[in-house]
Residue, then its C-alpha position, 0 to 999 in steps of 0.5 A: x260565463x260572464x257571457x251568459x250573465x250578461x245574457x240574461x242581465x239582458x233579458x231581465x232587461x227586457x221582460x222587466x220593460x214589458x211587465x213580466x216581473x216573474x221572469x225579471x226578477x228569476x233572471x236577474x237573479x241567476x245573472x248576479x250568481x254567475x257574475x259573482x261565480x265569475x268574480x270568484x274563479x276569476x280571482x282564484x285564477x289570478x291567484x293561481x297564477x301568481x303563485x305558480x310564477x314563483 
């Protein structure tokens, strides 16, 4: 997941240089949801984790 969020960070990058503000803007976006989705299950997972140690 943190894979296709730099992906399209990658390709907001480049449309942004080449003025295609539309497709920029829409991929920097679904780039920040999947970072943040990643963030989350990541955390949950760490959680989970230490939990079931115990």
């Amino acid at each position: 997941m943190l894979y296709w969020a730099l992906v399209f960070f990658v390709i907001a990058l480049i449309a942004g240089a080449l003025g295609f503000g539309g497709i920029a803007s829409a991929s920097s976006g679904i780039a920040q949801i999947l970072f943040f989705l990643f963030l989350v299950l990541f955390a949950i997972s760490l959680i989970m984790g230490l939990v079931r140690r115990r």
